[in-house]
C-alpha positions, 0 to 999 in steps of 0.5 A, a space after each residue: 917628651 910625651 910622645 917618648 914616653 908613650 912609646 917607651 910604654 908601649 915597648 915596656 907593654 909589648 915586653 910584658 906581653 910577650 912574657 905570658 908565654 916566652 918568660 913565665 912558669 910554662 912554655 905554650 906550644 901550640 898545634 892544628 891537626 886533624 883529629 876529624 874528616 877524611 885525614 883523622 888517622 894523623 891526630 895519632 901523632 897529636 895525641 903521642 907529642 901530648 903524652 910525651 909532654 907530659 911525661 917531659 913535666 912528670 920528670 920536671 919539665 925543660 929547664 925547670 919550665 913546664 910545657 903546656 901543649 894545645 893541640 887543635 882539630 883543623 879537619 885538614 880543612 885550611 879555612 879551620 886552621 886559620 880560624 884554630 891558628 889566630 885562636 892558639 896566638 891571639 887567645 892561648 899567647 902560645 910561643 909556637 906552633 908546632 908539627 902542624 900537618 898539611 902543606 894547604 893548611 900551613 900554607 893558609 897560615 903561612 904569611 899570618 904567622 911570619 907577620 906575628 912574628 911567630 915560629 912555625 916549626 918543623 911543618 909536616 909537609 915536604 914541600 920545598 917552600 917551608 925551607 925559605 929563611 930569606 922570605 918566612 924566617 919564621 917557618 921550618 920544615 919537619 920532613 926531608 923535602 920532596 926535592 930531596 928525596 928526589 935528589 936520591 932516587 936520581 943519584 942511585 940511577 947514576 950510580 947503577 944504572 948509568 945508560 938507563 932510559 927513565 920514564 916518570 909519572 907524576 902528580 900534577 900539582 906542586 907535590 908531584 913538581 917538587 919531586 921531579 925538579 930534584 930528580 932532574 937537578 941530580 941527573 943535571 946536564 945527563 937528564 935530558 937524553 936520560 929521561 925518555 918519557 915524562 906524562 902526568 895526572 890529575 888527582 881528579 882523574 878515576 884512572 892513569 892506566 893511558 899514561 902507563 901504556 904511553 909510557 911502556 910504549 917509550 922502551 923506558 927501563 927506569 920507572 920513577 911514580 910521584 903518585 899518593 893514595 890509590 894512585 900507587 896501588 893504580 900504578 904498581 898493578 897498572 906496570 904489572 898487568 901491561 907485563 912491564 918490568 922495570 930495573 929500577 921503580 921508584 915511588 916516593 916514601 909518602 906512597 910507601 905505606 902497605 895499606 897502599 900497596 896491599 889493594 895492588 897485590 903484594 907480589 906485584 910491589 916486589 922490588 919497588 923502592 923508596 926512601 926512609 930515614 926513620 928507624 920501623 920501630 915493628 921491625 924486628 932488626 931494631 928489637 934491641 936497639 936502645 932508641 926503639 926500646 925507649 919509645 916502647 917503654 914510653 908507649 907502655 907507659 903513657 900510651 898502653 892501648 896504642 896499636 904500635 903498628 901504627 906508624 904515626 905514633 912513632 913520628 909523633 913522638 919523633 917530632 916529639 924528640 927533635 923539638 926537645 933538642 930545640 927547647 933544652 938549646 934554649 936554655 934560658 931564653 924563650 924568647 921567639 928570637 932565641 927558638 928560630 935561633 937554636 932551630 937554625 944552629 942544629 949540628 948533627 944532632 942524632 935522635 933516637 928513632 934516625 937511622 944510623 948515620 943520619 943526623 939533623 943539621 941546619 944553619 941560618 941559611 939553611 933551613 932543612 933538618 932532614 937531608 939524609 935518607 936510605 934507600 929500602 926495597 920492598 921484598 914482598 912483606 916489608 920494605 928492608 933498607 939497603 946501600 949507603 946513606 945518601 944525602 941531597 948535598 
């Protein structure tokens, strides 16, 4: 008798503790980004989901509960992510975790948080491990998957170009094999008299002007890049000083940004395609589009000293929005069962800086919100969306 009513203690203890952030006045978020080291510019999206709360709790919070929003600076640095993770769970009580960027940081906390039993939402990382409800029930990504992204590129190939000799050249570590097995996987039996070369990188190396020239060398008219950072510029003005022009070339969104393609010269990207499936809040073909004449308003706002230019605070406050849709689902229950069970419930939810046609989906046993992308060319001065909405299904 002793022993149950210890144990029933225990559980009536357990119960309350977990109403310090699920059951009270206010609904604990928590997050690590990097506001310092080599990474910092991504704390912008840190600092927008901040205004956004509180402009959430201005208009009298979620279901009558106010947010309460704690984001901390991991330096991009895995070892300070677990030191500011076990601090926002073990001392702040936060319901969640929220939006933390990186795919070695979430990785550092991974395990932790799905042992604590707490939701790791909508990570900021494409890789395909965040989207594992068997294994991490408690983790889901926040961005369309490497290996999804891949799946359109190879889709588009076939659907165009259906005799085409594919060269790729990838990064050599899981980034650049996300990519590639989703490339692969769509192209399926076609894929191994279609692809006529195949070299990597190391992110280590000072140059890969050797696996350019070999892959020249292959006759390959299709060029598929899974570079980042100064690997794409590398890339883009490497294919255009060895006079190779390609019919399709390929680079992946992450390697998108102009500040990338700039140092490789801006004529030399034109016709390079990638994969969007935001609205480009600078683009004047959304001027007045209602989604992106909200965050302007916001922005104006909350936020008046921003450089809009900035893409980052636009996808924070995308990120900002999609959470919203989770915890208004909630309703009354902010308990950690009912947040991982309204985030696997979404049904074509649409939010306001998606692309039209593209909406968030998941399900139980489907954990990626994002599956849909367009295609967008770069033209010289910008990257202009063009086709269909395509989908990795």
């Amino acid at each position: 008798m002793k022993l149950a009513a210890a144990l029933i203690g225990l559980s009536l203890l357990a119960l309350a503790t977990d109403s310090t952030h699920a059951e009270g006045t206010e609904i604990r978020i928590g997050q690590t980004l990097p506001y310092s080291g080599p990474a910092s510019g991504f704390g912008a999206i840190g600092r927008t989901q901040e205004a956004f709360f509180e402009k959430i709790n201005a208009e009298g919070g979620i279901n009558g509960r106010k947010v309460k929003f704690i984001t901390l600076d991991d330096a991009y640095s895995p070892p300070k992510t677990v030191e500011q993770t076990r601090k926002l769970v073990e001392q702040d009580e936060v319901l969640m975790l929220f939006g933390s960027l990186g795919t070695a940081t979430n990785s550092a906390v991974h395990r932790y948080l799905n042992g604590k039993k707490v939701p790791q939402l909508f990570v900021l990382s494409g890789a395909t491990k965040w989207a594992d409800p068997q294994k991490y029930p408690w983790t889901m990504p926040g961005m369309a998957a490497y290996e999804s992204e891949g799946v359109v590129y190879a889709k588009h190939v076939l659907r165009t170009k259906p005799g085409a000799k594919i060269a790729i050249l990838s990064q050599n570590d899981d980034f650049g094999r996300d990519y590639v097995a989703g490339f692969k996987r769509a192209l399926g039996d076609k894929a191994a008299g279609m692809i006529v070369a195949e070299a990597t990188y190391e992110t280590s190396a000072p140059t890969i002007s050797s696996q350019l020239s070999t892959l020249k060398a292959s006759g390959a008219d299709v060029l598929f890049g899974v570079v980042l950072g100064k690997f794409t510029s590398q890339m883009i003005k490497g294919v255009a000083e060895l006079g190779w022009k390609p019919e399709l070339f390929f680079v992946p969104t992450s390697a998108s940004s102009i500040s990338f393609l700039e140092p490789a010269g801006l004529d030399n990207a034109v016709g390079l395609i990638s994969s969007s499936n935001q609205k480009d809040t600078m683009d004047p073909q959304w001027v007045s589009d209602p989604g992106v004449k909200e965050y302007f308003a916001f922005m104006k706002q909350y936020m008046p000293n921003a450089d809009l230019s900035n893409s980052n605070y636009a996808a924070g406050y995308h990120y900002a929005t999609l959470l919203m849709t989770v915890l208004k689902a909630c309703k009354d229950d902010f308990s950690r069962d009912n947040i991982m069970r309204q985030s696997a419930s979404l049904k074509e939810v649409k939010l306001p800086l998606l692309l039209p046609g593209i909406s968030v989906s998941t399900a139980a046993d489907d954990y990626l919100p994002f599956q849909q992308l367009q295609l967008r060319r770069f033209n010289g001065k910008s990257w202009v969306g063009f086709g269909d909405v395509l989908d990795d299904r």
